[in-house]
GUDO-175097 format. One line per 4 residues: number of its first residue (from 1); for each residue x, y negated, z negated of C-alpha. Coordinates in steps of 0.25 Angstrom, whole numbers, plus 5000, padded with zeros to 4 digits. Example, Ala and Ser with C-alpha at 12.3 -4.5 7.8 and 13.67 -1.06 7.14 Angstrom:
% GUDO-175097
1	5049:5018:4969; 5055:5004:4971 $
***
This chain:
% GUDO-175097
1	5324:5190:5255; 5312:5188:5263; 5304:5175:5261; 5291:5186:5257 $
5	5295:5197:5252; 5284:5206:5247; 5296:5218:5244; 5297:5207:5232 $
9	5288:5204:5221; 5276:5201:5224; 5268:5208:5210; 5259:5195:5207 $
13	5256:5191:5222; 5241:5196:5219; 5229:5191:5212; 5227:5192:5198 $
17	5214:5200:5199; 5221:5210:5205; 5231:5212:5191; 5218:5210:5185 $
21	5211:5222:5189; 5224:5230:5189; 5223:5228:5173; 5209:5232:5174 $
25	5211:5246:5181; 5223:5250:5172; 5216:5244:5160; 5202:5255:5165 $
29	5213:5266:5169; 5209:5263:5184; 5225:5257:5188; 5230:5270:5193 $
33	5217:5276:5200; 5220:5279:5214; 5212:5268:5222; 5212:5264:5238 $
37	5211:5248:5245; 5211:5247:5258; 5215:5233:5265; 5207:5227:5276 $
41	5202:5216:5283; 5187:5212:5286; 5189:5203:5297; 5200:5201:5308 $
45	5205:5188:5307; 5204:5174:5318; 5190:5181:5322; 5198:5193:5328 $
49	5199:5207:5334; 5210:5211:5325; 5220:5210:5314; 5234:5212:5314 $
53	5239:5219:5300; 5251:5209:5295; 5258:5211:5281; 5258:5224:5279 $
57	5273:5226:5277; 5273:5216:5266; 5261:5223:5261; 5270:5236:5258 $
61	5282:5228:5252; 5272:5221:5243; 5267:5235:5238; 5279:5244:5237 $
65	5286:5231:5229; 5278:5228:5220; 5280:5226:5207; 5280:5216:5195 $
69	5289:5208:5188; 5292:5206:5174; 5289:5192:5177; 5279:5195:5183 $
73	5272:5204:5171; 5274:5193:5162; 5268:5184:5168; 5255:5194:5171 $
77	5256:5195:5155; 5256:5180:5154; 5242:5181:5159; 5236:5187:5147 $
81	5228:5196:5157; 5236:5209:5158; 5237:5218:5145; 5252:5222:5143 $
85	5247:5237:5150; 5243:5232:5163; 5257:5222:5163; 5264:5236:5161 $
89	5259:5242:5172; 5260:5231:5183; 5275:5230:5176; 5277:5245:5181 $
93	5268:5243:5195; 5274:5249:5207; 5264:5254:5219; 5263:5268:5221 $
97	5251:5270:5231; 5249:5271:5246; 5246:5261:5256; 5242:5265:5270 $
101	5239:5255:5282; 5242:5249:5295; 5256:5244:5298; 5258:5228:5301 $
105	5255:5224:5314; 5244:5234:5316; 5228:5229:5321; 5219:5230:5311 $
109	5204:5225:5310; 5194:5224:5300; 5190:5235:5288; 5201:5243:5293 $
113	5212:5246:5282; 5224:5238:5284; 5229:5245:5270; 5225:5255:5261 $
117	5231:5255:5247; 5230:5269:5240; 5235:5267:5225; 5233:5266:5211 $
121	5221:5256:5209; 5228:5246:5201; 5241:5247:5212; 5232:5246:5223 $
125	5223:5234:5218; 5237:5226:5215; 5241:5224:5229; 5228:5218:5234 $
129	5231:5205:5233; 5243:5204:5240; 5241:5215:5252; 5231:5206:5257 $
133	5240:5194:5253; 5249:5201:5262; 5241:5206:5274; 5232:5197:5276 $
137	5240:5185:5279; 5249:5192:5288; 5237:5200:5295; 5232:5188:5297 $
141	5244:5181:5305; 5247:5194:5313; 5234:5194:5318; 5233:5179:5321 $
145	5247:5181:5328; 5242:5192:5337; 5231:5185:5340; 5239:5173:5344 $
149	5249:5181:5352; 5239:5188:5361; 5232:5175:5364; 5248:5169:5367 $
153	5251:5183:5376; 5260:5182:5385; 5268:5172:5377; 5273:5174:5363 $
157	5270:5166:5350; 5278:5162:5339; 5276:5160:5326; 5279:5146:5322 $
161	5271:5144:5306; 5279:5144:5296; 5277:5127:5293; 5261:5131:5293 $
165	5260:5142:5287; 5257:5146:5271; 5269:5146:5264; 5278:5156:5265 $
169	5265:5165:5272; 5273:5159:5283; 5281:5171:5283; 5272:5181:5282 $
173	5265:5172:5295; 5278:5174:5302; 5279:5189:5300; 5263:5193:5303 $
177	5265:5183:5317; 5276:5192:5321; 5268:5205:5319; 5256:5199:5325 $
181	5268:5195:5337; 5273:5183:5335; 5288:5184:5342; 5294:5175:5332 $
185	5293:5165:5322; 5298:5151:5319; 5299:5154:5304; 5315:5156:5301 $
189	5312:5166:5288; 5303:5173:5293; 5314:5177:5304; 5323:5181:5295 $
193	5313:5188:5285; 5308:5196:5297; 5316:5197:5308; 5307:5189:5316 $
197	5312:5180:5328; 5311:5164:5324; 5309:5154:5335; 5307:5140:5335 $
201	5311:5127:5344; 5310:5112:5337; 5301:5102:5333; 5300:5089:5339 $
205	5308:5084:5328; 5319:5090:5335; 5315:5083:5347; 5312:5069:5341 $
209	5326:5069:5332; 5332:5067:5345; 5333:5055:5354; 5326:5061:5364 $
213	5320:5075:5368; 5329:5079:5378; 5340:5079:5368; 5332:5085:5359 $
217	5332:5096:5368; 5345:5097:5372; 5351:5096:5358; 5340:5107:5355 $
221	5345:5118:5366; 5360:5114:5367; 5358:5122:5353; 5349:5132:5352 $
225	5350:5134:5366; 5341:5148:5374; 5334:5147:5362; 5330:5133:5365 $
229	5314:5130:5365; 5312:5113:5366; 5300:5108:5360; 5294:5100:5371 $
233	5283:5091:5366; 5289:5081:5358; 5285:5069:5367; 5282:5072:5380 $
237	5281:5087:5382; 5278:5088:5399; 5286:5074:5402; 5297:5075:5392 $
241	5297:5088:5384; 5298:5098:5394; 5305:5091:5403; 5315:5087:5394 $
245	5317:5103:5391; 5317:5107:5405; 5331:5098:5406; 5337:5103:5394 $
249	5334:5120:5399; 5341:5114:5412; 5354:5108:5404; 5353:5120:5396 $
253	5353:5131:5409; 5365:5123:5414; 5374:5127:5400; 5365:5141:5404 $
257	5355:5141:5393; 5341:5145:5395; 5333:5136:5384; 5322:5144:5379 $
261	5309:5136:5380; 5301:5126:5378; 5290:5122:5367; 5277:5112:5367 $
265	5270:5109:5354; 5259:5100:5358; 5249:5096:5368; 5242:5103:5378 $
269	5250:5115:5377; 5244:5123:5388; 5246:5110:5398; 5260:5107:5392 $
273	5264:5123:5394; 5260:5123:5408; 5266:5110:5413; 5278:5112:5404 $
277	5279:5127:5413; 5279:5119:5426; 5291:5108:5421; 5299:5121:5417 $
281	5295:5129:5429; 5298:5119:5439; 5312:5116:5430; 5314:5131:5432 $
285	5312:5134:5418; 5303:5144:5419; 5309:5153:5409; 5306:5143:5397 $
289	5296:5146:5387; 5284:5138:5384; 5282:5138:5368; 5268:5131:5364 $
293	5266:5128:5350; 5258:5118:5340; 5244:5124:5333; 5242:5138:5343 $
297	5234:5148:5339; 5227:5159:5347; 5216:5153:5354; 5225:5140:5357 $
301	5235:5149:5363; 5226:5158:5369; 5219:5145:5375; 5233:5138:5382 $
305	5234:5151:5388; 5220:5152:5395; 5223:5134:5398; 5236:5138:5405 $
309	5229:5148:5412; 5217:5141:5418; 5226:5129:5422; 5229:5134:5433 $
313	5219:5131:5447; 5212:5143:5450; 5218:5144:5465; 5233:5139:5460 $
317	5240:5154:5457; 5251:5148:5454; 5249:5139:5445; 5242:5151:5437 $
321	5254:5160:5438; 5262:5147:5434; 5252:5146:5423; 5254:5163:5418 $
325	5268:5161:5417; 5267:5147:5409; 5259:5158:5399; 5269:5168:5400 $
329	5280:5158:5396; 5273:5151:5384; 5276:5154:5370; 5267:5151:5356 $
333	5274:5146:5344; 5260:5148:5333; 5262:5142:5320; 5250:5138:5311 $
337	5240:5145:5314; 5246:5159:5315; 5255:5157:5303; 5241:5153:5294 $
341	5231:5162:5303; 5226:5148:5308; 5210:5147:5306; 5209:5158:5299 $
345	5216:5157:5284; 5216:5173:5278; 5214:5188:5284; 5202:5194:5273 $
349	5209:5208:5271; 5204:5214:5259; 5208:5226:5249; 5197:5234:5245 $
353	5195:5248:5235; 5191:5258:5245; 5195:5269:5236; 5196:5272:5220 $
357	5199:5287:5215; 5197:5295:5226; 5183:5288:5228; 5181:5278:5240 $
361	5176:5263:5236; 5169:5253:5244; 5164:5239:5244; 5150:5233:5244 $
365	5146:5221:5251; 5134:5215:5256; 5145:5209:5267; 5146:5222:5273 $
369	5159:5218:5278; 5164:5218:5263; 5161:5234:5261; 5173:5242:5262 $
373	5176:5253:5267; 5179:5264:5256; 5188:5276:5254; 5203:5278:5257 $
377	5203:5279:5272; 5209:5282:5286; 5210:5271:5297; 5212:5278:5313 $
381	5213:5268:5325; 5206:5273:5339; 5210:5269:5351; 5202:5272:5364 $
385	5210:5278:5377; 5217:5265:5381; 5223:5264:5368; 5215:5253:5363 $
389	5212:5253:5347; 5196:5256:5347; 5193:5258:5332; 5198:5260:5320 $
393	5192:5270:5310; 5190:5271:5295; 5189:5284:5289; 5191:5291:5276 $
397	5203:5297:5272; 5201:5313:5275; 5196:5310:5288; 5201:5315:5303 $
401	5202:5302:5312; 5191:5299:5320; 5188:5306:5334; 5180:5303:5346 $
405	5166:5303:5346; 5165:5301:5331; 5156:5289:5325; 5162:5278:5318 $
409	5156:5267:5309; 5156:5251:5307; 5162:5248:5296; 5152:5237:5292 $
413	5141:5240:5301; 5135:5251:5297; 5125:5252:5310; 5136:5253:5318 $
417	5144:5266:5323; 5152:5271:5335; 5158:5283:5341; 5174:5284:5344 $
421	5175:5286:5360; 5185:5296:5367; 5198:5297:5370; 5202:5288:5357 $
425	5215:5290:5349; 5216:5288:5334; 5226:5286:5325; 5227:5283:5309 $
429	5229:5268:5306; 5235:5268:5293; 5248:5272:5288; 5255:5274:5274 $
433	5264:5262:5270; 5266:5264:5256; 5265:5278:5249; 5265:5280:5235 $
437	5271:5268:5233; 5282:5269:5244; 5283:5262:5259; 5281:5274:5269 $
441	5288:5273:5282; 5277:5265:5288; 5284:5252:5282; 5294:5254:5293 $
445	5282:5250:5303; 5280:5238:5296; 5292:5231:5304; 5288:5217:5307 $
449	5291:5220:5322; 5285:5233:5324; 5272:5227:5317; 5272:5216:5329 $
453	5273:5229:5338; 5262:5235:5331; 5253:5223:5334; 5255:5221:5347 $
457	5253:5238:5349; 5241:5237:5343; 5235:5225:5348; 5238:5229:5362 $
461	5230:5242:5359; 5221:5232:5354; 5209:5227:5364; 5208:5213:5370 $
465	5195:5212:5364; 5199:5212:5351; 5212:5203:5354; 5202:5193:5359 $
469	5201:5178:5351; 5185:5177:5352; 5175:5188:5348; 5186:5199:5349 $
473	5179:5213:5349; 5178:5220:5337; 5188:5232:5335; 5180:5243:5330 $
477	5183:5249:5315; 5175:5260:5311; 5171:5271:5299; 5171:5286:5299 $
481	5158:5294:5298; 5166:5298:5285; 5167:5283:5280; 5157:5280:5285 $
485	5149:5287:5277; 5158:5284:5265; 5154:5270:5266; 5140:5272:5268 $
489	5139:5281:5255; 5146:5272:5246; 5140:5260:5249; 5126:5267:5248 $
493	5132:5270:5234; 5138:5257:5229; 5131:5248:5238; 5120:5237:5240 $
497	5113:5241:5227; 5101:5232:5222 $
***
């Protein structure tokens, strides 16, 4: 059985408020009243371009499993909160609406739709809690592991963790790294639960249990052999670490073993990759790889790249091709701060009413940030003649999707408005996961390894200037005339009244 199972039951993962007002609407005849939530974000997360969509597999087990417990209805009665009706029903609970949405691994950005829930109010309402339990944490590291993988490009990074991360979230970290793409993971379970690949080397403990490094290799690579990656900082990482390593490949090559690599865990890590690439290269290990680890992040990484870069003279060529294959040889292995989303602690996805009865609904704020986008809607994605992703569009539901030369709107700044250019392509965003009550076919898509592909797709059709750390450009999402004018009218009518 998986370690986090949300096919299991997961009936009381919610906040009481939202049992609460379940009792309220079945108590005012309002529980089975068709209503619509869409599930968004306001902001990318790290300061971004973009988000990466993480979770929504486990969003879809969660909703087509649900259900409550005798155990679980007892203890609700316990509360003295619930009259002996409302136990009844959420006894008999099973979801029978529709969810539409993006698949996992797919490029999102803010006020865009990342699900739309059509259901019963009282259904819809119940799942709040733990849809944005679910995809916000794991949008949160898929984006943070795209992030840091771009910045480690050519090399590839690994997840590493699971010792830092919250509990058994550490899990859930392992899974949204490999989406966002990671190409494996040093947490053991989650490689089983998976099928994801597991790497790790040793500590230094390894190393310090032994009566001296060398042997500490040795025993190391006389059992695990190809696979062998020796940890070289433990005292002395240039004048004993790697030379140390270098000896044992060599003993190793004469039994006809290749060792893998080798892997530095402190110091100055862009010094330590480069002179340790010169002792293997001049040893004719050239084939080794170099795997940095201890406290990396994007911006760390992104900045040992651009230090082994510039090391090299201006005149001296070769000692910058020297230096673009050390970068072509390094690897990352990136615990803490991708397995937590490092300095910044949630994603802010929200599930709001957008629709009750047939009748679109919005929210007021004087943050205009905060008011929603109403009615039950259709997503389209634009892509310009180079097959780069342009816009995305909001319309209403019985709309044709949008055509060149048609204006568009902010969907916070009213003052502002564009015209979609020519030669654009357009297709719909969304697709149905859940259908009265059932997974569609769609779920099939939600393969932990075709999600990695579909973020990698994606964010290649993605610009650079989105991709970038500082002051990315802002990917445009806009409204239809149509809801456009939807939003203008309703907030006219419900809004800013004195």
């Amino acid at each position: 059985m998986p370690l986090i199972d949300y096919t299991k039951n997961r009936a009381l993962f919610t906040d009481l408020y939202e049992l609460t007002m379940i009792a309220g609407y079945y108590l005012n005849n309002m529980h089975d009243t068709e209503a619509v939530f869409d599930l968004f974000i306001r902001k990318n997360p790290f300061g971004g371009g973009y988000t990466v969509v993480a979770g929504i597999k486990d969003a879809i087990d969660y909703i087509t499993h649900l259900q409550f417990t005798e155990e679980e209805i007892d203890y609700l009665q316990s509360l003295n909160l619930f009259p002996d009706a409302i136990l009844d029903w959420l006894s008999k609970f099973r979801f029978t609406g529709t969810v539409t949405g993006v698949l996992d691994g797919t490029i999102i950005f803010p006020h865009v739709p990342i699900l739309t829930v059509t259901a019963p109010l009282a259904q819809a309402q119940l799942i709040e809690t733990a849809l944005l339990n679910i995809v916000n944490f794991q949008s949160l590291v898929a984006t943070k592991a795209a992030r840091i993988c771009y910045a480690a490009s050519p090399g590839k990074v690994l997840e590493f963790g699971l010792r830092r991360a919250q509990g058994d979230g550490g899990m859930l970290a392992s899974k949204a790294a490999i989406i966002g793409g990671c190409v494996g993971t040093s947490n053991v379970r989650a490689g089983m639960d998976y099928g994801i690949m597991v790497s790790g080397t040793q500590a230094h403990s390894w190393i310090q249990s032994y009566p001296s490094e060398i042997d500490a290799f040795r025993a190391f690579a006389e059992i695990y052999k190809e696979k062998t990656i020796l940890l070289v900082d433990t005292y002395d990482t240039l004048q004993s670490g790697v030379p140390h390593a270098i000896q044992v490949a060599k003993e190793m090559q004469e039994k006809g073993i290749r060792i893998r690599g080798i892997r530095i865990d402190s110091g100055d890590l862009a010094w330590l990759a480069v002179e340790a690439a010169r002792k293997l290269d001049e040893a004719g290990l050239t084939d080794l790889i170099i795997v940095l680890s201890n406290e990396l992040d994007e911006y760390l990484i992104e900045s040992l790249i651009t230090q082994i870069r510039k090391g090299a003279p201006l005149d001296d060529v070769e000692e910058k091709n020297f230096r673009e294959r050390v970068i072509k040889r390094l690897a990352y292995g990136v615990g803490t701060k991708l397995a937590t989303g490092g300095n910044q602690a949630a994603l802010g996805g929200v599930y709001k009413l957008v629709e009750y009865n047939h009748e679109p609904r919005i929210k007021i704020s004087e943050n205009v940030e905060k008011i929603t986008n109403p009615g039950k809607k259709q997503i389209w994605r634009v892509y310009n003649n180079n097959n780069k992703m342009i816009f995305d569009v909001l319309g209403t539901a019985d709309e044709k999707p949008p055509q060149t030369g048609e204006t568009v709107y902010h969907p916070v700044d009213v003052l502002k408005s564009t015209t979609l250019p020519e030669n654009i392509t357009v297709e719909p965003l969304h697709t149905v996961l859940i259908e009265n009550g059932k997974k569609t076919s769609a779920y099939n898509e939600l393969d932990l390894h075709k999600s990695q592909q579909r973020c990698q797709q994606q964010l290649e059709h993605l610009d650079h200037s989105h991709k970038r750390f500082l002051n990315p450009h802002i990917y445009k999402v806009s409204l239809t005339q149509s809801l456009f004018d939807l939003k203008m009218k309703l907030i006219k009518e419900f809004g800013f009244k004195k």
